[in-house]
C-alpha positions in Angstrom: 3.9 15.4 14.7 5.7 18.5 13.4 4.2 18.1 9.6 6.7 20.7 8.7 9.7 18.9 9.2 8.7 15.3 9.8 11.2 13.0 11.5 9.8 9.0 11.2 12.0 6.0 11.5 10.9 2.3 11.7 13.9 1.0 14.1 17.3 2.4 12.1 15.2 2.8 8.6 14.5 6.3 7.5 11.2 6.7 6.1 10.9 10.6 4.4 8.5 11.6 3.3 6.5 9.7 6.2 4.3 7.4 3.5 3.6 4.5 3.2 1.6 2.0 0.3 0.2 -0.3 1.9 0.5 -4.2 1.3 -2.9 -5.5 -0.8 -3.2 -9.2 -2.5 -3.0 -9.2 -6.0 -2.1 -5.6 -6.3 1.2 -4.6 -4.9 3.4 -6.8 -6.4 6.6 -5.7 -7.7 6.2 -3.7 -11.0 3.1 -1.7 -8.9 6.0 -1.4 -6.1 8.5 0.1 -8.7 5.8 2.4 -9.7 4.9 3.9 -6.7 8.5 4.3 -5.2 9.1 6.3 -8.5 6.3 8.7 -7.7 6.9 9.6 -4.5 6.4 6.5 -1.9 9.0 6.2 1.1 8.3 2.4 1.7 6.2 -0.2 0.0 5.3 -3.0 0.9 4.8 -6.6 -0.7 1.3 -8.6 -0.8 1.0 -10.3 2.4 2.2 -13.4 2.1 1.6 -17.1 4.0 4.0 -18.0 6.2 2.8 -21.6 5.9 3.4 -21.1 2.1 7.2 -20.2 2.9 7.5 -22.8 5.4 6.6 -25.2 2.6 9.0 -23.2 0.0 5.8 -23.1 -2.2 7.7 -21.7 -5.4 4.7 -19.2 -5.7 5.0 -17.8 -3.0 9.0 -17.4 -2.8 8.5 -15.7 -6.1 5.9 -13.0 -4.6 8.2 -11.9 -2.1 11.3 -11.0 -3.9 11.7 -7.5 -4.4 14.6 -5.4 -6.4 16.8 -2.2 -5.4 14.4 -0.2 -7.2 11.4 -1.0 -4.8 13.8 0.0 -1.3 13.2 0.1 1.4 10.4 -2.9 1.0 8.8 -4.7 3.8 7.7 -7.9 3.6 3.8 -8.8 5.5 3.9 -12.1 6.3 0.7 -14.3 8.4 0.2 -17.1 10.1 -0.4 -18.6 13.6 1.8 -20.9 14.6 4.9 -19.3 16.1 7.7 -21.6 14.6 6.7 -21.3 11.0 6.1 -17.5 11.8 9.9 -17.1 13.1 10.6 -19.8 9.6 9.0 -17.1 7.4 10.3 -14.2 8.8 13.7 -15.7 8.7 13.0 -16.1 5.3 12.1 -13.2 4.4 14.8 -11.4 6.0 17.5 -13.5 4.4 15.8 -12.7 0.7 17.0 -8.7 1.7 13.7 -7.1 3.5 14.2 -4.1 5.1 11.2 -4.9 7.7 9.3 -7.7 8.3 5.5 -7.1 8.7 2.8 -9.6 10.8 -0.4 -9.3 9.6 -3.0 -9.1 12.6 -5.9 -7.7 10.4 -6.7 -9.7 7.7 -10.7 -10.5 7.8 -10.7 -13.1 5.5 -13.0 -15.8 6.5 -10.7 -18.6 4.9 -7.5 -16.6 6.8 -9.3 -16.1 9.8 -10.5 -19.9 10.1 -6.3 -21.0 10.1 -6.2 -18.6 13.5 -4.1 -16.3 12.0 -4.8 -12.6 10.5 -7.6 -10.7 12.9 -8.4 -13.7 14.6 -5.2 -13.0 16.5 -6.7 -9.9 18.0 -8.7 -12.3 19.9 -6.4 -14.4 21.4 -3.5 -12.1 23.1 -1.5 -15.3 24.3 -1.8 -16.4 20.7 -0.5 -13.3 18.7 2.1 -12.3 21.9 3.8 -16.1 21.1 3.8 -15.2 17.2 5.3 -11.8 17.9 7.6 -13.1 20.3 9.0 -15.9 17.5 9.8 -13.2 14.7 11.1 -11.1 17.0 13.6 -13.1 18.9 14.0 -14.6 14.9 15.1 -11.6 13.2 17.6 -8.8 13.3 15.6 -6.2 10.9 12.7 -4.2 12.3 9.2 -5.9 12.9 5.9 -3.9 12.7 2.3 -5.1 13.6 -0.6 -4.3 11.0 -3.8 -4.1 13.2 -7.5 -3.5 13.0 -9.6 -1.8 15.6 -10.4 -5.5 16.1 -13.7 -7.2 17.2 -16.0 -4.7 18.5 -15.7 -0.9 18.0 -14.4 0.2 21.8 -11.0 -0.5 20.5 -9.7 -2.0 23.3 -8.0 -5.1 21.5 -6.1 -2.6 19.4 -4.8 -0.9 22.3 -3.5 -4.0 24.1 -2.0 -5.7 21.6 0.0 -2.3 20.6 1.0 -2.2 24.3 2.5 -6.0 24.2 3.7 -5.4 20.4 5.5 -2.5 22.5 6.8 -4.7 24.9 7.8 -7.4 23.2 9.9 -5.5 20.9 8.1 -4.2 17.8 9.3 -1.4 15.9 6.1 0.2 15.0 2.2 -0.6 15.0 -0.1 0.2 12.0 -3.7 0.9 12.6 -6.4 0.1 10.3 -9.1 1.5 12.6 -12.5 -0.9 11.4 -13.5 -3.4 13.3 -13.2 -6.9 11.9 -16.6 -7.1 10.8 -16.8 -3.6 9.2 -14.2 -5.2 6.5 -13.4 -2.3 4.1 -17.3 -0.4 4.6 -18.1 2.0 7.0 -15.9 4.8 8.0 -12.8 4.2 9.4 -12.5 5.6 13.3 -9.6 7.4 13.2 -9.7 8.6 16.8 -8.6 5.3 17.7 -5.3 5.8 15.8 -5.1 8.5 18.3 -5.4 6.4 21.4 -2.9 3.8 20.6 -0.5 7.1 19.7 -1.4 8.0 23.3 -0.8 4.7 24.6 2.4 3.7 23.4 5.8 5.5 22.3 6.6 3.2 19.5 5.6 4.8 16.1 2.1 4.8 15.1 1.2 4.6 11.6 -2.5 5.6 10.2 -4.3 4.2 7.4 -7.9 3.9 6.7 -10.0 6.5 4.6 -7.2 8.3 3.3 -8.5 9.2 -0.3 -7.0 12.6 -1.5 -3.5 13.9 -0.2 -5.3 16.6 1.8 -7.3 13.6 4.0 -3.5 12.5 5.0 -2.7 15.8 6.4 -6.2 15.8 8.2 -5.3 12.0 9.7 -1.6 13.3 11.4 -3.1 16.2 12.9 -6.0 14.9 14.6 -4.6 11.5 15.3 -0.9 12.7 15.7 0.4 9.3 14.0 4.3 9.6 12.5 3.1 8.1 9.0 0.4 7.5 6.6 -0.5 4.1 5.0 -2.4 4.6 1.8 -4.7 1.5 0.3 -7.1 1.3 -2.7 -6.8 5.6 -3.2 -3.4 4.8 -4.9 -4.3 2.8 -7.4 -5.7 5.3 -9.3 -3.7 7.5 -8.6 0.3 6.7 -7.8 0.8 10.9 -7.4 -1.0 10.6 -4.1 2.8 10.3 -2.5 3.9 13.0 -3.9 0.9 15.3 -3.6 1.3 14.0 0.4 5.0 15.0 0.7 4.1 18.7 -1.5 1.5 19.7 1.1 4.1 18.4 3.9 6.2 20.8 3.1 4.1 23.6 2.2 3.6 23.5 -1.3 0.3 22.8 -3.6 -0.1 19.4 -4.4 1.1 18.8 -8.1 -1.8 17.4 -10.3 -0.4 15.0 -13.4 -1.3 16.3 -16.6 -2.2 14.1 -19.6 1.7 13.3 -20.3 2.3 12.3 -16.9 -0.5 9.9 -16.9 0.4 8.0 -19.8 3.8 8.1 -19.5 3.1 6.4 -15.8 0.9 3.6 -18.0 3.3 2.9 -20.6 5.8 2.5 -17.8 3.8 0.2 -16.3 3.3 -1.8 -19.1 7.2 -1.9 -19.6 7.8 -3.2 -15.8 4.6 -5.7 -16.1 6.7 -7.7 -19.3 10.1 -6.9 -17.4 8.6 -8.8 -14.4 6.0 -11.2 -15.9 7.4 -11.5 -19.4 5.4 -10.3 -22.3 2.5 -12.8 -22.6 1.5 -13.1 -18.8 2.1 -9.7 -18.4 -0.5 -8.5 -20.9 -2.9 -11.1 -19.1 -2.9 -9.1 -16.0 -2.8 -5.9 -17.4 -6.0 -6.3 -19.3 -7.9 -5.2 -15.7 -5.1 -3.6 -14.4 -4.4 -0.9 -17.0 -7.7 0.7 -16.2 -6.5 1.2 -12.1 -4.4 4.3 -14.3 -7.4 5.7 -16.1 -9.4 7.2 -13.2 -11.0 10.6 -14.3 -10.2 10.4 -17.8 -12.8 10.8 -20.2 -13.6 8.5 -23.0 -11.9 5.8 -20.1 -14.7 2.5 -20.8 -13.5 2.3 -24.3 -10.3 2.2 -23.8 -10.8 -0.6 -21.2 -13.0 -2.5 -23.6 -10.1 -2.3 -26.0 -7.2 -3.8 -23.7 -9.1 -6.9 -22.8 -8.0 -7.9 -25.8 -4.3 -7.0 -25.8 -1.7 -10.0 -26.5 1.4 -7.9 -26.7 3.3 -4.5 -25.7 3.2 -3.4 -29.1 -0.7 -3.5 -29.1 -0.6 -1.7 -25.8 1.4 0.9 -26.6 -0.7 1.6 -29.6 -4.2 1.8 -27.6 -2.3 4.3 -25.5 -0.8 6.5 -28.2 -4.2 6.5 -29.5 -6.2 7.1 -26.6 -3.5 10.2 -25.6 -4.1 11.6 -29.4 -7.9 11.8 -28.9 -7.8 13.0 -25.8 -5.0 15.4 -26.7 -7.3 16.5 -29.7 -10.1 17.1 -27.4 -8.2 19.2 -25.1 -7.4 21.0 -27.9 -11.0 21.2 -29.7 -12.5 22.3 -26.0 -9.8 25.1 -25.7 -9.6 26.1 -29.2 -13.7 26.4 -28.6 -13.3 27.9 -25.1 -10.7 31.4 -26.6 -13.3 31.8 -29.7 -16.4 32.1 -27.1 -13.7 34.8 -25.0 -13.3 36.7 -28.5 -16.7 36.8 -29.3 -17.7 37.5 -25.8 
C-alpha cells in the first residue's frame, strides 16, 4: 500500500484515514464510538452483538446496536451460526442505518464457541460459507469477515475461508492473526496478514499487536494490508487515530498534552449521561474513567476517588482537581528545572 496517499474502500464506503477501532464487548459502545470518531477514527465499530439476541428482539440487545450520525460510518458485528437468523440479524441491522455489517468468525469464547458460532466457524467451512452466503444474499450494504489465524498456527483456515469470503461476495476480510487457543497472549503473527493479502484481492485489514501509532505503519508495510484495526491500545489512548493518520502523511505524531487529556475525559463523561442518563452513566464510569488516565502520575488516587462518584457534578470536580495538581506539579518540576539551569 502506498502509505503516502492511501486509497481504502469497504464496497462504496470511503474509509480515510485507513483505521479502524475495532468492535470489543463492553467497551465500544456508543459514547466510546463518539469519542474515538472525534479523535481521528475512519470507522468504528459496535460490540459484537448476538444474532440469536436480535432474532429474539431482546430489547438489550436492539439497544446496543443503535448508533448516531456522530459515530458514521459504523459497522455493526454480528454472530451466530444458523444461517436464517444470521440473514434475520443482518437485515436488522441494516434496516437500523449500518453502513457494514460485520460476521464475527473469531470470537474464542468458550460459551460462544460451544453455540457453533464465533471461531468455531473456522472449523467447519460448509458451516461459515452457509452463514456468509445468508447475510450476503440478505443485505444490500457491504459485509466483512473478522477472522483469526484459526485452530493451529499454519494458517491455513484463515486463508481458505478469506478465499470463499472472496467468492461468496464479501467486501473485505479482517485478520486477527492468533490462533484460537492463543486468545489475546502471545504475539500476533502478522505474516499471515500477509498471505491472505497475497491470496485474495478483496481488502485486507490488519489488527493484532498494534500498540503505538508507529507499530501500525510497521504492520502495512510488511504485511501490505489496506487498513489497520486497533483493540485494547485505544483505550488508553483515543489519539492513536490520529497519531496513525499524522505519520501517514508524513508528519510527527501529535502527543495530547494535559488539556487535551482531560478535556477528552470530561467529554466522556458528558456523552456517558447523554447516552446512559446520569445515574447509570456514573456506574460505568467508575472503571471506565481510568481507561483515560494511562501515564499520568498521581493516576491510583484518582481512580480510588471515582468509585465513589454518583453524579457529573462530582466528576467534574475530581477532574478539575486532579488537572490543578497535576498542573501545579508541572509547574513546581519546571519552575525547579530553570532554577537548577541558572544556577548551573
Amino acid at each position: 500500500m502506498n502509505t503516502e496517499n492511501p486509497l481504502f474502500a469497504v464496497g462504496d464506503i470511503p474509509i480515510s484515514p485507513p483505521t479502524i477501532m475495532a468492535p470489543m464487548a463492553g467497551i465500544t459502545d456508543a459514547p466510546f464510538r463518539r469519542m474515538i470518531r472525534q479523535n481521528g477514527c475512519a470507522l468504528v465499530c459496535t460490540e459484537m452483538l448476538s444474532a440469536n439476541a436480535l432474532y429474539q428482539n431482546s430489547g438489550k440487545t436492539l439497544n446496543m446496536m443503535n448508533h448516531g450520525q456522530a459515530e458514521k460510518p459504523v459497522s455493526v458485528q454480528i454472530f451466530g451460526a444458523k444461517p436464517h437468523m444470521m440473514a434475520t440479524a443482518a437485515s436488522m441491522v441494516e434496516q437500523a442505518g449500518a453502513d457494514i455489517v460485520d460476521i464475527n468468525f473469531g470470537c474464542s469464547v468458550k460459551k460462544v464457541m460451544k453455540t457453533g458460532a464465533g471461531a468455531a466457524l473456522m472449523k467447519d467451512l460448509n458451516a461459515a460459507g452457509a452463514v456468509i452466503a445468508a447475510v450476503r444474499r440478505t443485505v444490500s450494504v457491504p459485509v466483512t469477515i473478522k477472522i483469526r489465524t484459526g485452530w493451529d498456527d499454519s494458517g491455513k483456515d484463515a486463508l481458505a475461508l478469506s478465499q470463499m469470503a472472496q467468492d461468496l461476495g464479501v467486501d473485505a476480510v479482517c485478520v486477527h492473526p492468533r490462533t484460537v487457543q492463543q486468545r489475546f497472549s502471545g504475539i500476533a503473527d502478522w505474516s499471515v496478514i500477509g498471505r491472505v493479502k497475497d491470496r485474495v484481492s478483496i481488502p485486507v485489514i490488519g489488527n493484532g499487536d498494534i500498540r503505538h501509532a508507529v507499530d501500525a505503519l510497521e504492520m502495512m508495510r510488511q504485511t501490505g494490508c489496506d487498513a489497520v484495526m486497533v483493540g485494547r491500545a485505544a483505550m488508553g489512548n483515543p489519539w492513536i487515530f490520529a497519531q496513525i493518520r499524522a505519520l501517514i502523511e508524513g508528519r510527527p505524531a501529535p502527543e495530547p498534552d494535559l488539556e487535551m487529556r482531560f478535556c477528552a475525559m470530561r467529554n466522556y463523561a458528558n456523552l456517558m449521561c447523554s447516552v446512559y442518563g446520569e445515574v447509570h452513566a456514573c456506574r460505568l464510569m467508575r472503571s471506565r474513567l481510568g481507561w483515560l488516565l494511562k501515564g499520568l502520575p498521581q493516576a491510583s488516587a484518582f481512580r480510588q476517588a471515582v468509585t465513589q462518584i454518583a453524579g457529573l457534578d462530582e466528576v467534574c470536580a475530581l477532574l478539575d482537581g486532579y488537572q490543578r495538581l497535576l498542573s501545579e506539579d508541572f509547574r513546581s518540576t519546571r519552575a525547579s528545572t530553570n532554577s537548577m539551569i541558572k544556577s548551573a
